[in-house]
N, C-alpha and C positions, 0 to 999 in steps of 0.2 A: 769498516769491514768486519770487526770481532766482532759486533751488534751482529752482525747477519751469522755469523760461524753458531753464535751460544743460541741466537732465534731456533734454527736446525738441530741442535744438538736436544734441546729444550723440547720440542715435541714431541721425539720419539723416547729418550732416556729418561723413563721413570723411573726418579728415582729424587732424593735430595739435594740440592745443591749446596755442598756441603764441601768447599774448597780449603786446601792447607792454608794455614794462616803463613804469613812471611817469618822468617825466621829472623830471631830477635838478632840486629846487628850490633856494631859494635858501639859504646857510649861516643859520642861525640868532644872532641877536645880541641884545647885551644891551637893546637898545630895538627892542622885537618890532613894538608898536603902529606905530610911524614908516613898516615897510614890512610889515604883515604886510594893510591893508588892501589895497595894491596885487598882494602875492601872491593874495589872492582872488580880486581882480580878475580876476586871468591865467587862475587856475585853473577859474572859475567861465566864461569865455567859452571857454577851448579844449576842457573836457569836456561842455558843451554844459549844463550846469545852468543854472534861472532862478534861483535863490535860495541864498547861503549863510547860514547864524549859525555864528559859533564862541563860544563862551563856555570860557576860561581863568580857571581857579580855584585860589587859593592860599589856603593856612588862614591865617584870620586877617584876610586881606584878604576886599574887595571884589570879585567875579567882574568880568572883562572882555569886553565884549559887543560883537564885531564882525562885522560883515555886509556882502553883498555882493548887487546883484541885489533882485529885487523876492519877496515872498510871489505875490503875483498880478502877472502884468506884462501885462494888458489894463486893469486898475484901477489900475496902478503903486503897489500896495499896499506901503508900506514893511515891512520885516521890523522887530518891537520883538523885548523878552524876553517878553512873552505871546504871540508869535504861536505857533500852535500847530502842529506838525510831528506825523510819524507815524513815531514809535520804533520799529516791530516789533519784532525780538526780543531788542534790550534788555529784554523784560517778561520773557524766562526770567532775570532776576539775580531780580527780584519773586519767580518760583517757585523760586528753588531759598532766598531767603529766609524764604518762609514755610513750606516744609518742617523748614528749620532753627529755625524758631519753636518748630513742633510738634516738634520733638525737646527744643527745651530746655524743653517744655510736657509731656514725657513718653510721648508721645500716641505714637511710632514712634523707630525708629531707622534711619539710612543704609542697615542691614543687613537689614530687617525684606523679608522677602518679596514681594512685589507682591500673587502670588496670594492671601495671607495677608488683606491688607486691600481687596482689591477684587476679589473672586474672579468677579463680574459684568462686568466687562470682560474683552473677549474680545483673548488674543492665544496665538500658538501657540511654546511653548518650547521645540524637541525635545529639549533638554541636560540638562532641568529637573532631574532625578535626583541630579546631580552640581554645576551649575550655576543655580542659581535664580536668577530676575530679581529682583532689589533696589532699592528707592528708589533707591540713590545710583545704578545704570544708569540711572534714566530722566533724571536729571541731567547725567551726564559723558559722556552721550550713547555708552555701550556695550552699549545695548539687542543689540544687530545686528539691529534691525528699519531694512525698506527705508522708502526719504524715501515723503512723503506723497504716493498718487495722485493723480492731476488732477482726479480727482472729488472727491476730500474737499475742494478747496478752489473745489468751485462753491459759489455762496450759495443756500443749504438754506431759508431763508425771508427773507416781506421782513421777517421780524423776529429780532433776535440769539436765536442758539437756544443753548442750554444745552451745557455743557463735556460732559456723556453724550450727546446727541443727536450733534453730532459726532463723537464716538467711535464713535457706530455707523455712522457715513454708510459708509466701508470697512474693516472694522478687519481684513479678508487683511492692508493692509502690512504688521500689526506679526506677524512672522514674524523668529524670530531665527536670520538665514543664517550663524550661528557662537553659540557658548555666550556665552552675557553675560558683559558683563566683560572677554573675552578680546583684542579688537578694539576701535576706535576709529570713530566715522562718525557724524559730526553729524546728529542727526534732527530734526527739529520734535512731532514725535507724543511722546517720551517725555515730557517737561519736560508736556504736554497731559494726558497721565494722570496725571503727579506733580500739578498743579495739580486733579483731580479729585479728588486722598485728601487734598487740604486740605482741599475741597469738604467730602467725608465727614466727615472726621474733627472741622473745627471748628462743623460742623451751618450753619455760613452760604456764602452764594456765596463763590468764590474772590476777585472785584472786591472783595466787602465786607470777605473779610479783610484785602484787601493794604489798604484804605483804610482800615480800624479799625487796623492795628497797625504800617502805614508811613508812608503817606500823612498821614493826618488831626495824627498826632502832628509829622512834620516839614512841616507848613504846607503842603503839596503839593497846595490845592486846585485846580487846574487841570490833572491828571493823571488819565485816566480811559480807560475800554478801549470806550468808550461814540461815538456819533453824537450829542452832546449840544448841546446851546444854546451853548453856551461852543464848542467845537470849530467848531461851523458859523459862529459868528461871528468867531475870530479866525485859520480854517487858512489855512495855508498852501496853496495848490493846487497840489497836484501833476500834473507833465507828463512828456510823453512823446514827443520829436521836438516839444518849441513845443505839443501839442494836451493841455490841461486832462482830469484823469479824474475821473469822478465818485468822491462815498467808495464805498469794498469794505468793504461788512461781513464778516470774517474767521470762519470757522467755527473756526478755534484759535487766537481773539484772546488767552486767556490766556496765551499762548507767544508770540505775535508779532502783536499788534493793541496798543500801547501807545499811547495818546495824551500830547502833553505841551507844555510849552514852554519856554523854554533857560532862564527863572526856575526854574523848578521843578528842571529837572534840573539842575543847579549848587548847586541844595540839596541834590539827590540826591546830586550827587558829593561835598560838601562832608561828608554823611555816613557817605560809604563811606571815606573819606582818615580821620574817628576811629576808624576800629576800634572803638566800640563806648565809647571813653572821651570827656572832656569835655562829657557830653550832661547837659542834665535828666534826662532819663527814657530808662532806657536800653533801644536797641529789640530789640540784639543784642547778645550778650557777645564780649568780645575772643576769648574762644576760641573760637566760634560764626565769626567773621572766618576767623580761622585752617583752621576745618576747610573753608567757601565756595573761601578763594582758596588749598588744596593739592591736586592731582591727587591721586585714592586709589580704594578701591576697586575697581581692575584687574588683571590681570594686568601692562602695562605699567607700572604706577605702582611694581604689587610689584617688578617687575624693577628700579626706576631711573629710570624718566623724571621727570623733572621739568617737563618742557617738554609740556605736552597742556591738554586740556581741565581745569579744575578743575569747583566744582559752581554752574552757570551760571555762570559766567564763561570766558570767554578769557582768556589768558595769550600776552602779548608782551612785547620783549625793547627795548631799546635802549641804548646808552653803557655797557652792563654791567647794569643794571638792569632787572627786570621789571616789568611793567606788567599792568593788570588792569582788565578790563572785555568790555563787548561789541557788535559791531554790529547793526545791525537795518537792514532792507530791505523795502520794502512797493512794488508797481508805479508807479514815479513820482518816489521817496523816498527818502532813505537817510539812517543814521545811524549814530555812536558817541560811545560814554562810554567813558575810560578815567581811571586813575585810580592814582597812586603815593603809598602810606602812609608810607614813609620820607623820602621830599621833601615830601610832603603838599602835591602837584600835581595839578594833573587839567585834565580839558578835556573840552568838549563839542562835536560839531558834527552839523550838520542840512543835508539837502539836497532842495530840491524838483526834483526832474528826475534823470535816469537818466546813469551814467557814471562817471570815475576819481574824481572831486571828492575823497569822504571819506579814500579810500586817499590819497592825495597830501596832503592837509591833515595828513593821521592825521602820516606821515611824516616832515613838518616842526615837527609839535607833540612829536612824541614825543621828537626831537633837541631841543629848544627848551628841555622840562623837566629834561631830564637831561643835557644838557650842563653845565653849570656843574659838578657835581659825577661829570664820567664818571667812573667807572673804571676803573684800568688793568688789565690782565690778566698778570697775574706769570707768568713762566716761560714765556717762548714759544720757548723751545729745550726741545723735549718729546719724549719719546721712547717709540713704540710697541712695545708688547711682540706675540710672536710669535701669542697669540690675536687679537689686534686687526689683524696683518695679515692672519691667517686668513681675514678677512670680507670683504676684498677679492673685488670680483668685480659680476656684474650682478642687478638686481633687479627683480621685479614685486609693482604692489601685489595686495594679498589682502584690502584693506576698503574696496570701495567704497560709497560714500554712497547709491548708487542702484541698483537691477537693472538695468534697462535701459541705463544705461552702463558697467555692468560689463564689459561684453566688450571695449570698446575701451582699456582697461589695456593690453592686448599690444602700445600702440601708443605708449606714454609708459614705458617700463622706464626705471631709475635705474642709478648708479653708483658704489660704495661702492669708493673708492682708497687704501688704506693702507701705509705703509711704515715705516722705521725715526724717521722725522721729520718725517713728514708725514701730515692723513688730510684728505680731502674727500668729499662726496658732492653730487651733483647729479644732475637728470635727464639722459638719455643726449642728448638734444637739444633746445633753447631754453634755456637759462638761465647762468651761471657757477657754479664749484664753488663750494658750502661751505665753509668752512675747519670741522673739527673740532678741541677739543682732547680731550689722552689722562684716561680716567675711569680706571675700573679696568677689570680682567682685559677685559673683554666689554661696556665701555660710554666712550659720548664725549660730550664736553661740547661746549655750544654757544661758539661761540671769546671772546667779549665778554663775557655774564654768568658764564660759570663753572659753568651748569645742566646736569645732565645730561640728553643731548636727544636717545643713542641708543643703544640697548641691545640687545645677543643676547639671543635668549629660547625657549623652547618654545612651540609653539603647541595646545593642545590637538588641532586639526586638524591641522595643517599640518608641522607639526614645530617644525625647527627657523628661528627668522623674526629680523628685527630690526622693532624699533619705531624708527621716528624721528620724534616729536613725534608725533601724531596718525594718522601711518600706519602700517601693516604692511605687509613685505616679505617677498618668498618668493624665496628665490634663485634665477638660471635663467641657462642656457648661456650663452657670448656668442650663438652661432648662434640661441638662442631669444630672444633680445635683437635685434636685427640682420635676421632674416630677415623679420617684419611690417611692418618700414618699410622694406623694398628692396622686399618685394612689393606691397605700397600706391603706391613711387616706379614700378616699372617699370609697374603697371598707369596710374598718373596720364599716361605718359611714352607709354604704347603708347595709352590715348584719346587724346592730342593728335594722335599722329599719322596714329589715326582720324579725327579730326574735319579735319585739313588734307589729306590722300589725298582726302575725300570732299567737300570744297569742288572736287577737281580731275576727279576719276572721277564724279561727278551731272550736270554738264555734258556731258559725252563722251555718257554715255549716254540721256542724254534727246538727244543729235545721232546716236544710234546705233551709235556708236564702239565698242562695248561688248557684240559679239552674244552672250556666252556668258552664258546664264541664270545656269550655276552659279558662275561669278566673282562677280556681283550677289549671289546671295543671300548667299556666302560673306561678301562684305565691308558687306552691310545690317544683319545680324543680329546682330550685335557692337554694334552701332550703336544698334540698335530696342532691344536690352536696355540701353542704360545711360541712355537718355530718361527713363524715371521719375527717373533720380536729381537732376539737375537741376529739374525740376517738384517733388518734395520739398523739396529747399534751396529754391525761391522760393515754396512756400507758408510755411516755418517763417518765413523773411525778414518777407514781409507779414506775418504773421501777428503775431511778435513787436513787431511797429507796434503794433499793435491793441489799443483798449481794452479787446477782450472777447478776450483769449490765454488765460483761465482757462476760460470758459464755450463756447471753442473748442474746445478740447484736453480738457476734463473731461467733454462729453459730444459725443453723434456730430452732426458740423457737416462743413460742406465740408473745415476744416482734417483734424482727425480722421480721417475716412472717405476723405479724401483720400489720406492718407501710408499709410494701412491699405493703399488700391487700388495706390499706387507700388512700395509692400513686395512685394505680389503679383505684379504686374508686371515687377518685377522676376526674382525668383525663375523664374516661368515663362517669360520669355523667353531668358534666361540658359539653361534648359534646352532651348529648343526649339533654341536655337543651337546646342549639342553634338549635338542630332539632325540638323543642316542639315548641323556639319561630318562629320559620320560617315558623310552619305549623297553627301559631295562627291568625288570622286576627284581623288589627286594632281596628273593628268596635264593635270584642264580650267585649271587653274589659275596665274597667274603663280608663279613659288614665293616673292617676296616676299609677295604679298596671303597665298600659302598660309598662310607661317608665321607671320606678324604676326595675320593674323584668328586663326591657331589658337590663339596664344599670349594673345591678347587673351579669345577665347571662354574658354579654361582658367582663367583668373583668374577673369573676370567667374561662371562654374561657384561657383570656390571659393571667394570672396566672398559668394553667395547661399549656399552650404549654412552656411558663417559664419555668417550673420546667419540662418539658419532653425533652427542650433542652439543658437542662443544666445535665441530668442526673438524676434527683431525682423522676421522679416518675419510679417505680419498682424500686428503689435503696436497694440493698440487702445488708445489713449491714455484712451480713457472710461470703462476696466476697472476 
């Protein structure tokens, strides 16, 4: 559901996305328990959350269950390990596991077509000839279908409707805006159709298989995708600014409606750290593990990455080691599991309320596990050869997550720095360089684990791209780098001076200081066009308050129909202004007001035709 909050936020708020980095926590030490309850403490009242659980798991041992804050805090409901939290899409680890069932069941393979076995679900391939969509796409999330509209994730009945039914609610997104496989972009919809051909294929609901062949065997009763008696009695209540939400029944719960509670999931992890060994009854084979947690199936992966999406899983890094698992987010809620096979460590945490929490906990947990045994990185006098310097230069991505914020890439370019002994990469502004180290001819590693996390490559479209973990870059000028955020700065820089000139010139002219009509209109209508934009940024503001941001934005409501009206508004005003200046003569005019209005008019012009060519202005969030 935060995919769809930043989708909406991301259209209309031009501007940088340039978030506070977490704040450095405390070193990690060998007696975690002693202060790790007080770092919740912290963590839990500066990011605004009611509620934490962390649960730490080591083989062999005993899980550790620490908590911060209340499940309910109008009941002061203490958090236990049953209380029960809302996983979302930690359940795509469940789908990409029980795909992997059905593969060592015979039933498909990674490679087997989509169209092949579900030729009833509708999605539109144009590459297909060459390019066919495969199980393992709708896993490693290189569908290149766009994130889910805001309609699919209105609630379709008052009763959970079927993994097909959803599918049909929009199924235009699944549109693959490049050849499968070739590109990176986390989706929620594929992992939803993968968990359909389990559906299929094992002739029972997808709920019942993961419960017949994960669940039921590893004790996990209190895990379920359901509004069940058990859930209603022991949830957690999730909030939003302090105000309780009711449950959302999830139209692709099987990919991101997970219920659970920090018992169960510390089983969970407990059985993801054996790979497949020291069980009873084994539910996956060690090399079933193997293919889950290795990137494949890409073009990227073909080239060398190492560092992306594997099959439901995430892949993170810390002390030299990789880490494995994934987060999940539901309005209110948030979570992760991650989990290291070679330390056979892991951890869990849950949060009721919206904010940095998890990310900051994650951060401290991941140093915590893997410190004792960091390691070191050999040879960091390294030396780049003359195709790795090659790559130097600016970059834009080319695989965004969303359509709708696709266009505002031009606004976050990257910057790959190489030399004879040094490489970094970072974006052109908010954050510090990467350090890289040297891979081969045409690829670099990530500096701590030794992965490789970035690779030259072709792009079937594109040409020639690099991947760096999960993105795609398309090389571009400095001057194509540099020129959308000086013209974003001067027009930010020419409205202020708008808006402070017209606290000084509205007075004068309401005392009649001011007889020349076309001076007024000149320096109103710069003005009158950029009023919608502000009224859009404070409906998205309230709006993302609001318990109901899905059933606002997914079909036509004040919000909706609102931003629709500001889009237009926009656009036609911004043009009526080019007609006000064209019909203004040089001579009535002060020549400062001239050329500030004109230069302000110009922009605010070429920003609407922007956003008219890109789709955004009349963009119907309900579509």
């Amino acid at each position: 559901m935060r995919e769809i909050i930043s989708l909406c936020l991301g259209v209309f708020l031009v501007a940088f996305p340039l978030q506070a980095q977490p704040k450095a926590l405390p070193e990690a030490t060998t007696e975690p328990a002693a202060n790790f309850k007080q770092l919740l403490d912290n963590v839990r009242v500066k990011s605004g959350a009611q509620g934490i659980a962390v649960s730490i798991i080591e083989s062999g041992k005993a899980p550790v269950l620490l908590t911060s804050g209340f499940a309910d805090i109008d009941q002061r409901t203490p958090i236990t390990a049953n209380t029960q939290f809302r996983f979302g899409s930690v359940a795509k680890i469940f789908v990409a596991m029980s795909v992997i069932k059905l593969v060592e069941q015979g039933k498909l393979t990674l490679q087997t077509p989509v169209r092949e076995l579900a030729p009833e679900i509708r999605f539109n391939n144009p590459y297909a000839a060459d390019f066919p969509l495969t199980v393992q796409h709708l896993l490693n999330h290189t569908t290149g279908w766009d994130a889910m509209r805001f309609a699919e994730n209105v609630v379709a009945s008052a009763n959970p409707v079927t993994i097909k039914q959803a599918l049909e609610i929009h199924p235009d997104s699944r549109h693959s805006r490049w050849p499968p496989g070739s590109r990176t972009a986390y989706n929620n919809t594929g992992p939803l159709v993968a968990a359909y051909i389990v559906e299929k294929l094992s002739g029972m609901s997808f709920e019942s298989f993961v419960k017949t062949h994960f669940l039921l065997p590893l004790s996990m009763s209190n895990t379920d995708y359901f509004y069940t008696d058990n859930y209603r009695k022991h949830a957690a209540t999730l909030y939003i600014n302090q105000q309780p939400l009711a449950y959302e029944q999830l139209n692709n719960r099987a990919a991101g409606g997970l219920n659970s509670d920090m018992a169960d999931m510390a089983a969970f992890v407990s059985f993801l750290l054996n790979q497949g060994e020291n069980t009873q009854q084994q539910l996956l084979s060690t090399d079933s593990f193997k293919i889950l947690q290795t990137p494949g199936g890409s073009l990227p992966a073909k080239a060398g990455i190492e560092l992306t999406y594997a099959q439901g899983l995430n892949l993170y890094h810390a002390n030299g080691y990789l880490l494995f698992g994934h987060e999940g987010s539901v309005r209110g809620g948030s979570a992760l599991i991650v989990y290291q096979p070679d330390l056979q460590k892991g951890y869990v945490i849950a949060v009721n309320g919206e904010g940095p929490a998890v990310a900051q906990i994650h951060q401290f947990l991941a140093d915590l596990i893997t410190q004792p045994a960091a390691k070191v990185t050999a040879n960091k006098q390294q030396r780049f050869s003359p195709s790795q310097q090659a790559l130097s230069g600016f970059y834009r991505s080319i695989n965004p997550g969303a359509r709708l914020t696709a266009p505002f890439a031009v606004l976050t370019p990257w910057k790959l720095t190489v030399s004879a002994q040094s490489a970094t990469i970072s974006p052109l502004i908010g954050a510090k360089p990467r350090q890289l180290g040297t891979g081969g001819d045409n690829s670099f590693t990530q500096w701590h684990s030794g992965k490789t996390v970035l690779v030259s490559a072709d792009d079937p479209i594109a040409g020639a791209v690099i991947h760096y973990g999960p993105m795609t870059f398309k090389r571009i000028s400095a001057p194509g780098a540099y020129a959308p955020i000086v013209i974003l700065l001067v027009w930010a820089l020419l409205m202020l001076i708008a808006v402070g000139f017209a606290l000084i010139w509205l007075p004068r002219k309401w005392l009649g200081n001011i007889p020349a009509p076309a001076s007024i209109r000149l320096r109103s209508w710069p003005l009158i066009a950029l009023m919608p934009l502000p009224v859009a940024i404070a409906l998205l503001l309230y709006a993302k308050a609001s318990p109901a941001l899905t059933e606002l934005a997914g079909q036509p409501s004040w919000l909706s129909v609102g931003l629709f009206c500001c889009s237009i508004l926009f656009l036609l005003s911004s043009l009526w202004s080019i007609i006000i200046w064209w019909q203004t003569a040089r001579q009535q005019v002060n020549t400062f007001v001239y050329w500030h209005s004109s230069l302000l008019i110009a922009l605010n012009g070429l920003i609407a035709l922007f956003l008219l060519f890109n789709g955004l202005i009349g963009v119907r969030l309900w579509a």
